[in-house]
N, C-alpha and C positions, 0 to 999 in steps of 0.2 A: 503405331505400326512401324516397322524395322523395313526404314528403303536403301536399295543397294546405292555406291555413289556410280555417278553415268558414266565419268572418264575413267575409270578401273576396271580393266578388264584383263580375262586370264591370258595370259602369257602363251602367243601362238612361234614354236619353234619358227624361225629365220634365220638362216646359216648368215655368219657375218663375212662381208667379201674381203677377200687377201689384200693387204697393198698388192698395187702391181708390179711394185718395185723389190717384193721379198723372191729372192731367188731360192733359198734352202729354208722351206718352211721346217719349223718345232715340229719334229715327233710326238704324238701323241704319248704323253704316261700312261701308264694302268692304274688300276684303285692300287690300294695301299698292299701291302704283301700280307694276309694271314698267316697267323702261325699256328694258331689252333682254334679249335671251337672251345666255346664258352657253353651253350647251350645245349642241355639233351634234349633227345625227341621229347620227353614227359616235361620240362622245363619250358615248351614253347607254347606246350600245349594251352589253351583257353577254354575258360568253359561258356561262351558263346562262343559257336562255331561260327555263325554267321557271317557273309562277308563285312570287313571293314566299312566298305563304301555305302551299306546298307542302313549301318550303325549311324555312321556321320551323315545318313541324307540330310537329315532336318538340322536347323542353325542352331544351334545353342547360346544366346549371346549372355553370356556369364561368366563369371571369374570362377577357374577351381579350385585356389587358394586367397586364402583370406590375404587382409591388408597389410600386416607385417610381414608375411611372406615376399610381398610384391614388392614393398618398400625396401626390402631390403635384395632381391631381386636390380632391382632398378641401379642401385646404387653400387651394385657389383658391376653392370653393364658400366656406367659412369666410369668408373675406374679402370675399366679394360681394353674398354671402346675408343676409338678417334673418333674424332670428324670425318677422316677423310676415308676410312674402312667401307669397303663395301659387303653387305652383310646377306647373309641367309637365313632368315628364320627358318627353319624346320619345323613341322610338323607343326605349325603354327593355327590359329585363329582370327579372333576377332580384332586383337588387341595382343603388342608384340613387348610392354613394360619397356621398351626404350625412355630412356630420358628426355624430356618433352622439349627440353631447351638446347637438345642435341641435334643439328641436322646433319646425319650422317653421307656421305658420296653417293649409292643406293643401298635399299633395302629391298630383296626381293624375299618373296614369302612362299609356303611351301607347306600344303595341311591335304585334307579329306571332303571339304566343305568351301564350294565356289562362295557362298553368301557369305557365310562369316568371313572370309580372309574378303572377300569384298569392302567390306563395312571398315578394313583395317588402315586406317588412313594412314600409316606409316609406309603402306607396301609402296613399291614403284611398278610392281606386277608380281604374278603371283601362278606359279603351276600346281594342280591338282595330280597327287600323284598315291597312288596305294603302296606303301614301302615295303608291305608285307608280301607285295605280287612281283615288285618290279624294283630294284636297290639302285637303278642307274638314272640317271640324269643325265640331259643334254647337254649341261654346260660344257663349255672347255676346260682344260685340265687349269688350275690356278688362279680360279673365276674370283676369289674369295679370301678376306682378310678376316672374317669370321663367319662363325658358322654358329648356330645358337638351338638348343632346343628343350623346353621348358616344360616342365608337367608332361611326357610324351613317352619318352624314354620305356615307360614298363609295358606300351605295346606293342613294343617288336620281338616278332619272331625270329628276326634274321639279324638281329644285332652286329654281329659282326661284318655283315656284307655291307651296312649301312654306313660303321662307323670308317669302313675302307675307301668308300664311294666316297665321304665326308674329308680324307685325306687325301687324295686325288684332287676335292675340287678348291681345297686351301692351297692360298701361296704359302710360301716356305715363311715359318718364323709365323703363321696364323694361327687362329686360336678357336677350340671348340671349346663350349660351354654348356655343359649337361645339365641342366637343375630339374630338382624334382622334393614331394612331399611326401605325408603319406598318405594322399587321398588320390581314389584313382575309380576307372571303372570299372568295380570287380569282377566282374564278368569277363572284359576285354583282355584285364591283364594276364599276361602270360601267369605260367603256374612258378617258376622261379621267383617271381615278384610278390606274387601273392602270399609264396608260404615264410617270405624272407622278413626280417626286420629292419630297422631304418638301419643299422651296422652293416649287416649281411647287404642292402640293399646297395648301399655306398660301393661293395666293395665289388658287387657283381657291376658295377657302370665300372670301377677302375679297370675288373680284368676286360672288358668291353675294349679300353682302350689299349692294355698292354697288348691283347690279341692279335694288334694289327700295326705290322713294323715301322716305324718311324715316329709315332709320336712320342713324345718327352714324359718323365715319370709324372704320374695325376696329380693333379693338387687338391686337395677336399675341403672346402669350405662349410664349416657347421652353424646353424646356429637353434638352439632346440627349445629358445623362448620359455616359456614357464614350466613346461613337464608335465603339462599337462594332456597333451594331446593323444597318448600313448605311442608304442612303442610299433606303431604300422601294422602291426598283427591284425588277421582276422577278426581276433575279439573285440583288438581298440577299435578294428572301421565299422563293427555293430555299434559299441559303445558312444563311438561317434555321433553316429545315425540314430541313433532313440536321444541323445541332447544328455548322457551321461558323462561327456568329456567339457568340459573348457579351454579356452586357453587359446595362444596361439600359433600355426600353425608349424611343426619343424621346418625348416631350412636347411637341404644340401643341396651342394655345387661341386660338381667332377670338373676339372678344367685341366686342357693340354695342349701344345703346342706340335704345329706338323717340324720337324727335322730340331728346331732350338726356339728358347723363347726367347723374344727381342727385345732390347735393353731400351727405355726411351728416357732423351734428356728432360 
């Protein structure tokens, strides 16, 4: 039996109080500036209408992508991450593949399911939030030296609203990390994901980030392991599922930086 931990609980809004000593508080930013949509109305479309919240009632405690996925996964956070970064999982769950021997400044966490992001012993707390209803977040503007969202990505509707919210709540020189495979839930996924392949799929997360001003050109991280997994298509994710594919899992990463990326020694 799957028990939640006792001292983890979800994250209840608390305005933080001003010094008393600040005379000319910061202006508040806006999200990041759009410049265009990315998404057509038939593009967002899903073919579970269902709500989100209804989908993720029940926990899932499973991995979506196999082992060399994670692995290597992991090992890109390693390389991008400080110590001292305070991070956002997005659209997160049970388990966030942070590097175990890493203890980050916080991690706060950010899905559809109170009990899995419970059970995630990386969070420091964690809001439940429908990104599909609502794109905005409490935080304060520059809350965030990273922002991370892994396997997630192909179900948003509102992409662009999300990835703006996501520039707003990054310090300057911060970094978003998009990964993703080609296993999903076909149902949930939008129709632009679905009909796309791993290429097309790449490049719909880059114009994701060009859409929205200030972040730095994407970087795309590949790795597509034996070739055998097919090609994201409809027919690979049957082929999949009857046990007619092998192999392991593709590997991409969209990755960018809000305003420049930051040089370290």
């Amino acid at each position: 039996m799957n028990t939640l931990q006792p001292t983890l609980k979800p994250f209840k809004w608390n305005p933080i109080p001003k010094p008393k000593t600040q005379i000319n508080p910061i202006k508040s930013q806006s999200a990041g500036k759009i410049k265009r949509t990315v998404l057509t109305k038939e593009g967002k479309t899903k073919l579970n209408i269902s709500p989100d919240r209804d989908f993720y009632a029940y926990p899932r405690f499973v991995t979506h992508v196999d082992n060399t996925f994670i692995h290597t996964l992991t090992n890109l956070y390693r390389n991008r991450l400080t110590p001292e970064f305070e991070i956002l999982d997005l659209m997160s769950s049970w388990v966030s593949h942070l590097p175990k021997e890493v203890n980050y400044n916080k991690v706060v966490g950010h899905g559809l399911n109170a009990q899995e992001l419970a059970k995630n012993s990386r969070l420091d707390y964690f809001v439940v939030k429908d990104l599909n209803q609502d794109q905005n977040f409490e935080f304060d503007d520059a809350s965030f030296d990273a922002v991370l969202c892994t396997v997630s990505v192909q179900y948003l509707q509102e992409p662009e609203k999300v990835f703006a919210e996501v520039f707003r709540l990054l310090r300057p020189g911060g970094v978003f990390i998009v990964s993703f495979s080609n296993r999903m839930f076909y149902d949930k996924a939008v129709g632009a994901w679905r009909e796309g392949t791993g290429y097309g799929r790449v490049q719909l997360v880059v114009q994701y980030f060009q859409c929205v001003d200030g972040f730095t050109e994407p970087e795309v991280v590949r790795k597509l392991g034996d070739g055998k997994t097919g090609d994201g298509s409809v027919f690979g994710w049957v082929k999949g599922v009857l046990g007619l594919l092998s192999g392991s899992d593709p590997f991409y990463a969209v990755i960018a930086y809000k305003n420049f990326k930051p040089i370290y020694d």
